[in-house]
N, C-alpha and C positions, 0 to 999 in steps of 0.2 A: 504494500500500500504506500502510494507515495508523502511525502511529509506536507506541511502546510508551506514551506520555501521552493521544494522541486513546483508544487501546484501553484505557486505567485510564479514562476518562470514559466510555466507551459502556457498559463493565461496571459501574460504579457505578450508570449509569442506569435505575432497573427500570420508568420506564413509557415509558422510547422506542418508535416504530413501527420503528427498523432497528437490532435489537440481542434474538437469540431467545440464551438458555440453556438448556442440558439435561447432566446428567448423566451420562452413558452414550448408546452408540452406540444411538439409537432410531430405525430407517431410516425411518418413516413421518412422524415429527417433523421431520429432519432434511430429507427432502425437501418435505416442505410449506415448509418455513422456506426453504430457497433460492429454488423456485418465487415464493412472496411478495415473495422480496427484490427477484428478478428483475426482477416484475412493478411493483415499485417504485409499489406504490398511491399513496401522501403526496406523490409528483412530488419527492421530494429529490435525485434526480440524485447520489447519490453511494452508495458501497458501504454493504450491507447487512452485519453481524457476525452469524453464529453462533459461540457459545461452547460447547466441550464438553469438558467436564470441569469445570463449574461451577452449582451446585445456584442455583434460580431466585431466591435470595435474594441471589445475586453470591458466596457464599462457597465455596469449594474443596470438589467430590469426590474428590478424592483417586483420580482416574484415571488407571489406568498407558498414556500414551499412547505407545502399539506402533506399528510401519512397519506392523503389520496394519491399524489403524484409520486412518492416514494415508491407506492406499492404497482403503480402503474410501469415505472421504469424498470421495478424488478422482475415486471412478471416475461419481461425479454428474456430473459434467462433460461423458463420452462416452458413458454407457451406454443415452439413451433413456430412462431412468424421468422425468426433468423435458426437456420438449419445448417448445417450440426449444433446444436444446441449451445451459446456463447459460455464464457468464465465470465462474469464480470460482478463489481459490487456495487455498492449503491450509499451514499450516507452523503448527510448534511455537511457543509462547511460554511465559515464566513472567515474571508479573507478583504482584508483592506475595508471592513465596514459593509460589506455585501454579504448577505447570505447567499447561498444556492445548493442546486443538486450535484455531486459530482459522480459521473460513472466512469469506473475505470474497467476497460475491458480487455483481457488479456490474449496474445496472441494464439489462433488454434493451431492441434497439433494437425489437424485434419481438414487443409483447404483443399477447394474453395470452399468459404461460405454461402450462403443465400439470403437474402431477404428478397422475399415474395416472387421466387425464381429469379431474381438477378443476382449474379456473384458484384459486389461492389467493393470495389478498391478506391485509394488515394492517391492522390499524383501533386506534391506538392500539399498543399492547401486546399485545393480542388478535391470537391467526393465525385468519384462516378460509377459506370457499370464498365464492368474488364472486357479487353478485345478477348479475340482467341488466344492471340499470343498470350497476353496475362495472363488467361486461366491456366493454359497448359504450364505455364511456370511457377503458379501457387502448385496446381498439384503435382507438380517435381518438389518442391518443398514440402509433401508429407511426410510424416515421420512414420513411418509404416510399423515399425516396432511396438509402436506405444497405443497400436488400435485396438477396439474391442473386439471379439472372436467373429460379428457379424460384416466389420469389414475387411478381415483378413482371408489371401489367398487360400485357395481349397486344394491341395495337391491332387494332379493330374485333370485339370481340368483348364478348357481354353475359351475363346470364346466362340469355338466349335458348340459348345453347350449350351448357349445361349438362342432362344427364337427370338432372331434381329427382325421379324417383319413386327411380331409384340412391343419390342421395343421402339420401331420408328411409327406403327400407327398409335399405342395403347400408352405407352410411359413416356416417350419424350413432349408428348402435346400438353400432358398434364402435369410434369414436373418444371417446365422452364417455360419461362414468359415467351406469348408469341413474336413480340418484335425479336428477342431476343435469338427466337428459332427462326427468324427468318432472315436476319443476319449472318446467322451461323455456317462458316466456312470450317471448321472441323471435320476431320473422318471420324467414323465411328469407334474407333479403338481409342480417340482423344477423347470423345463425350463418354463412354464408357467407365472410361478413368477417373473423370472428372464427377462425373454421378455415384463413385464408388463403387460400382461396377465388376471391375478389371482393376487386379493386381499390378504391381510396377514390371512384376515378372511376364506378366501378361495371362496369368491365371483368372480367372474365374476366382469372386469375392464368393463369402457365403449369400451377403444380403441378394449380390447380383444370379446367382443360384436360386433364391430363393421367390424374383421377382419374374423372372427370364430364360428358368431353366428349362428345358427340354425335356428333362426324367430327374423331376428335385430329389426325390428322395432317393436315387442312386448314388447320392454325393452325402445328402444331409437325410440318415434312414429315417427320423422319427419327425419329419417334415411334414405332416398332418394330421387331420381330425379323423378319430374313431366317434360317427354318432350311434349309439343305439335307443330303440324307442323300448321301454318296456309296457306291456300289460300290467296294470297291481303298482303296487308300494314299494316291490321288491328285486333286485338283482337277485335272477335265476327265472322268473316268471315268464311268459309266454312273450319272446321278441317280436313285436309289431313289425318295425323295421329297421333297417342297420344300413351304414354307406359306410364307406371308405373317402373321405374327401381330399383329393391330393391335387398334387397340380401348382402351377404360380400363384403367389400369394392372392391378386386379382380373382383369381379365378375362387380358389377357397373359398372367400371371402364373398364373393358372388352366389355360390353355391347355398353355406350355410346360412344367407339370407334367404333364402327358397324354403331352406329346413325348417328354418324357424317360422316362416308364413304359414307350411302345411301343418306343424305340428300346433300351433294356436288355436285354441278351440274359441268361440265363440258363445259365453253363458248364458241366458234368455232370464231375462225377468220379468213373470209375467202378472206381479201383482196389481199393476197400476192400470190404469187405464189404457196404456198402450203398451206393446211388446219394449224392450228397452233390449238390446246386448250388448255385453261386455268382452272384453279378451280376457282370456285366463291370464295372461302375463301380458306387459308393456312390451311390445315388439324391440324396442328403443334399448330396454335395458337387457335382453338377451342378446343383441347385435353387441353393446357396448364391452360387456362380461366375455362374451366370445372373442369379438375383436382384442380387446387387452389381455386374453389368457396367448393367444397365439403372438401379439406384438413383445410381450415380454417375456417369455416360456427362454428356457436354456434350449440353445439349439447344438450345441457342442457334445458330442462324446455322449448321447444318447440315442437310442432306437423308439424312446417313447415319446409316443405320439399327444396331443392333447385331447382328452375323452370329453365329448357330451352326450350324456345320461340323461333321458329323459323319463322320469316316472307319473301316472297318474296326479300324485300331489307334489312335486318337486321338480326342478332341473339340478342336476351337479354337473360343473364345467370343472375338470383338471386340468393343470397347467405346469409342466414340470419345470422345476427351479424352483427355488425359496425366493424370499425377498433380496434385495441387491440394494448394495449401496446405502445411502440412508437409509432408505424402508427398511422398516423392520417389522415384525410380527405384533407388535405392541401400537405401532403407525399406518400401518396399512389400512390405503383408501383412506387417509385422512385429505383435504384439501391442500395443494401447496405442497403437501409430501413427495418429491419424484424423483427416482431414479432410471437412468436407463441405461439395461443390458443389452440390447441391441438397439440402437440410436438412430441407426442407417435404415433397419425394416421400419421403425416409426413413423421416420420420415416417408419412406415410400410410401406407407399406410396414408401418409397425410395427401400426398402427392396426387393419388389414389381416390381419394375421395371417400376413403373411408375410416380417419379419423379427423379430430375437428382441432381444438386447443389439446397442448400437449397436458395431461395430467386431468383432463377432467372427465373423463370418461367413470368413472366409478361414483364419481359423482353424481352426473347425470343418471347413471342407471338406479342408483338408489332413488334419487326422484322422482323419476318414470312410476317406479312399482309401488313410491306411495302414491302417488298421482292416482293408479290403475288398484286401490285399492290390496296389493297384494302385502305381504310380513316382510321385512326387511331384510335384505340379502344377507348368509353368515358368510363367514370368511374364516376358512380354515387355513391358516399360514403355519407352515413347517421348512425346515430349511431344505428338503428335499423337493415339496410342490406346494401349490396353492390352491 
């Protein structure tokens, strides 16, 4: 964290590349500027300053910095609008008789960044969006070593394994902005890379495996959902129906939406004067419990798959892996709480369309089931599964 003297010298400086000001809470400013900082174009290895509540001349707006505006800058940090998800902190200063916000945001090990599909860099003073050249030289400066198991290389795999017609009509439309793709002089082995994708070796990522693959689970065995429907209360009772749901994560995830449509019953009420139905469950909060058993599940050095059980009075969704990170068993699905063990599938998830804010999904689903009348989801957390 830097001192209150380095931070009187970053503010005085108005043509630094790692030192943005702004006025007022401008969310598209503010995440370009982190995104950038991230992305640490200049190669200075050291945190980036956002100032706010300071006019671009370094001199004081005179901005009433609220817990509301703290909490709005911090939530850049977990929410999915700048992807791979930034380091950065947050806290009040006054320096020279000025209060303000200061964000310092630390260099990632894993560019490019993104805000709202653009990778955004600095050039002097100047914020922008990276040519091609940029990008391909942020991610030559990944640290490959230091990724988590969903963006690292998969041995013996290339981008032979990958369905590139998926990827040019289904993933690259929805993950990068369209001027952006329409711009775009890259080969595919360079956007690849740069999506996290493709290894520096030229392997096949697990996330890009897991998005792209042609046969996922020949690489990654425990790469989908086991559903079974029971008759009764009980495992071992008479099987309704059973799938195997495999495939790219799109597709999964496409799929187990269908499941959960067929499996919804519809309750009649028919006291009132008119017929009334209800669903047995919030559609809302069985996508959401699904989607986050599979975006956060261990996908390393397991064959097991993610189970949903469905019985007469219940659903159970398994999800193998304990909590990660801060989460713990004691925190889990609290608000604000989040960790991520694979970062890179979240993100696709989000790309995807089928997650929203990063961390709130359990949230929402709790909602949902009071909304729809149903008992409040348990949460069995073990350091094995959830």
């Amino acid at each position: 964290m830097l001192s209150i003297e380095e931070l009187r010298a970053r503010l005085a400086d108005l043509e630094a590349d790692h030192v943005e000001r702004t006025r007022a809470l401008d969310s598209r400013k503010v995440g370009e500027s982190i995104c950038a900082f991230a992305n640490d174009m200049p190669d200075r290895r050291a945190p980036g300053v956002l100032f706010v509540g300071v006019n671009n001349d370094g001199s004081c707006a005179n901005l009433a910095i609220t817990d509301e505006l703290l909490l709005n800058l911090g939530a850049f940090a977990r929410d999915g609008r700048v992807t791979p998800l930034p380091i950065l902190s947050v806290r009040v200063e006054t320096i020279d008789g000025c209060r303000m916000a200061v964000v310092e945001v630390v260099p990632s090990d894993n560019p490019p960044v993104k805000y709202d599909g653009r990778v955004c860099v600095r050039r002097g003073p100047q914020r922008g969006h990276a040519t091609s050249d940029e990008e391909r030289r942020l991610t030559e400066k990944r640290r490959w070593g230091a990724l988590p198991f969903d963006q690292q290389p998969v041995p013996g795999t290339s981008i032979a394994d990958f369905d590139l017609l998926r990827f040019r009509l289904e993933y690259l439309p929805s993950a990068i902005a369209p001027d952006v793709l329409a711009e775009n002089r890259r080969d595919e082995e360079d956007q690849l890379r740069s999506l996290r994708f493709l290894g520096q070796d030229g392997r096949a990522t697990a996330v890009g495996l897991l998005v792209l693959g042609r046969d996922v689970t020949f690489h990654l065995q425990g790469a989908y959902v086991q559903f079974v429907r029971y008759d009764g209360i009980a495992m071992g009772n008479i099987v309704r129906d059973e799938k195997r749901v495999d495939g790219p994560l799109a597709s999964q995830l496409a799929l187990l939406d269908d499941i959960t449509d067929l499996n919804i019953e519809n309750r009649s009420n028919l006291s009132g004067a008119r017929q009334i139905a209800s669903p047995t469950y919030a559609k809302v909060a069985v996508q959401e419990l699904l989607r986050n058993a599979i975006i956060h599940r261990n996908y390393e050095g397991t064959a097991t798959p993610v189970r949903l059980t469905w019985f007469d009075d219940r659903i159970e969704i398994l999800s193998p892996g304990g909590p990660y990170g801060e989460v713990t068993a004691e925190n889990f699905g609290k608000p604000g709480v989040t960790a991520y063990r694979n970062p890179a599938v979240a993100e696709a998830a989000k790309a995807l369309g089928y997650a929203q804010r990063f961390g709130s999904g359990i949230a929402r689903a709790k909602a949902a089931l009071e909304r729809n009348g149903n008992p409040p989801a348990h949460f069995d957390v073990t350091p094995q599964f959830v």
